[in-house]
N, C-alpha and C positions, 0 to 999 in steps of 0.2 A: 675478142679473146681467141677463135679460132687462129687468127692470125696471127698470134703470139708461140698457139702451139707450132704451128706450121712452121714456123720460124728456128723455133727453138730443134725441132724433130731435124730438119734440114741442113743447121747449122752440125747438130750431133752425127750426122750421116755423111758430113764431109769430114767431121776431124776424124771419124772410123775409117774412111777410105784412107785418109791419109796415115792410116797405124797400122793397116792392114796387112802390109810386107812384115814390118816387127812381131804384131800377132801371130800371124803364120808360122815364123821364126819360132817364136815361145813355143804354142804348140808343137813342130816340130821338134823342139829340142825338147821338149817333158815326153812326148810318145818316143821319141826315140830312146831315152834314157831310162824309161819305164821295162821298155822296150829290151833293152841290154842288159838289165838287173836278170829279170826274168832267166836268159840266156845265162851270165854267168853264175846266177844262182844253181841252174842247171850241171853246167860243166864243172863247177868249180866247190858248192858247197857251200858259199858263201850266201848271208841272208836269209838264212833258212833251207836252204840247200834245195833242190829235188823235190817234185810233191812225191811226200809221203817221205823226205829225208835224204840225203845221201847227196849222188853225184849221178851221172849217167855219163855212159864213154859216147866221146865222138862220134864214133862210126857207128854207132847202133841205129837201127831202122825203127820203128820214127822220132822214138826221142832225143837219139845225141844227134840227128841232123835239125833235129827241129833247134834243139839248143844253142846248134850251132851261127842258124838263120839267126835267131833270134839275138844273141849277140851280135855277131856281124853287121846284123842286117840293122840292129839299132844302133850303134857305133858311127853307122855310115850315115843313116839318117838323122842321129842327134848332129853331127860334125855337117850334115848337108851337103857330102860328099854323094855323089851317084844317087843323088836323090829319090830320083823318080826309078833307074830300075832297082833300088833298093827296097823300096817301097812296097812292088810291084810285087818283087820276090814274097818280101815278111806279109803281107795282104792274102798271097795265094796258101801262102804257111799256114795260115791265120782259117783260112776257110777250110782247108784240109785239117786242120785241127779239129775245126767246129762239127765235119761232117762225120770223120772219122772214129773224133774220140767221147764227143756229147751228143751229138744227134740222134745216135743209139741208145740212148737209152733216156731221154721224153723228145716231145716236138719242140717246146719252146724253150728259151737259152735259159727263162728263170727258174725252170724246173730241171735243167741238164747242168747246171753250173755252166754252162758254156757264154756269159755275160763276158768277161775278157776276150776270149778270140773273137767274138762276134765286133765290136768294138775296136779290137788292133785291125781286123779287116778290114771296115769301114774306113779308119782312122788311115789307115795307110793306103787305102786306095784314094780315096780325098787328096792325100798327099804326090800319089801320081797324076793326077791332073788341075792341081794349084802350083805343084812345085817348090823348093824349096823355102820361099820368102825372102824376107832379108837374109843377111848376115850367115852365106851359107858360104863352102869353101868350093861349090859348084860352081858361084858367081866370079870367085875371084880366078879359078882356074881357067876361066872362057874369058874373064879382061885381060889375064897374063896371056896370052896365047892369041888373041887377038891385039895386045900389044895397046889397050884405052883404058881410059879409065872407068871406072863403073859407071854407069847412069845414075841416075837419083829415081827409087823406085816411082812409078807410076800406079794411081791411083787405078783399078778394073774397072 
């Protein structure tokens, strides 16, 4: 019986490797799109606008740049355009969110509401060191310009 699980655990752990570009993908494209609501919610009014209502301009320090990252910055990441310093960027957003606007006022994220930034941080710094996945427009940008066709992803 051991040997049946062994089997079966093994056989499960190769078709994951082999979905693991497209997972990536998924993920990438829900954080990023999660990612960009948030943002245009901000700028725009739309989905419930603004915590606490409304819109925030642009240029204001820290909310219309943050809203700004955050659109942009999930935009670029849902499409898997500039992936990684995309990423980078909304990850550092994310932590300057966390320390700046929750960490003030308790320790931990469940008692500061700060559970979302802690989370897009995480979630997009993962994403600067996995990469886009499949199905990104970083991939196809670097086969056009290198002039081949894409690979067929490879299992890590």
């Amino acid at each position: 019986m051991p040997s049946a699980i062994s089997t079966a655990v093994s056989s499960l752990g190769r078709q994951a490797d082999l979905a693991r570009p497209y997972a990536l993908a998924l993920f990438r494209a829900v954080v990023g799109l999660l990612f960009a609501c948030h943002g245009a919610a901000s700028l725009f009014g739309v989905l419930g606008g603004a915590p606490g209502g409304g819109t925030v301009s642009a240029g204001s320090w820290p909310d219309g740049y943050a809203a700004v990252i955050e659109l942009v910055g999930g935009v670029l990441v849902l499409a898997g355009l500039l992936t990684r310093p995309a990423a980078f960027v909304a990850s550092g957003a994310m932590a300057f969110a966390y320390f700046h606007v929750h960490q003030p006022h308790a320790l931990w994220p469940i008692q500061n509401g700060g559970e979302p930034s802690v989370m897009f941080c995480w979630a997009f710094l993962l994403l600067v060191f996995t990469g886009p996945g499949a199905l990104a427009l970083d991939s196809a940008l670097i086969t056009r310009r290198r002039g081949t066709e894409p690979a067929a992803p490879v299992p890590a």
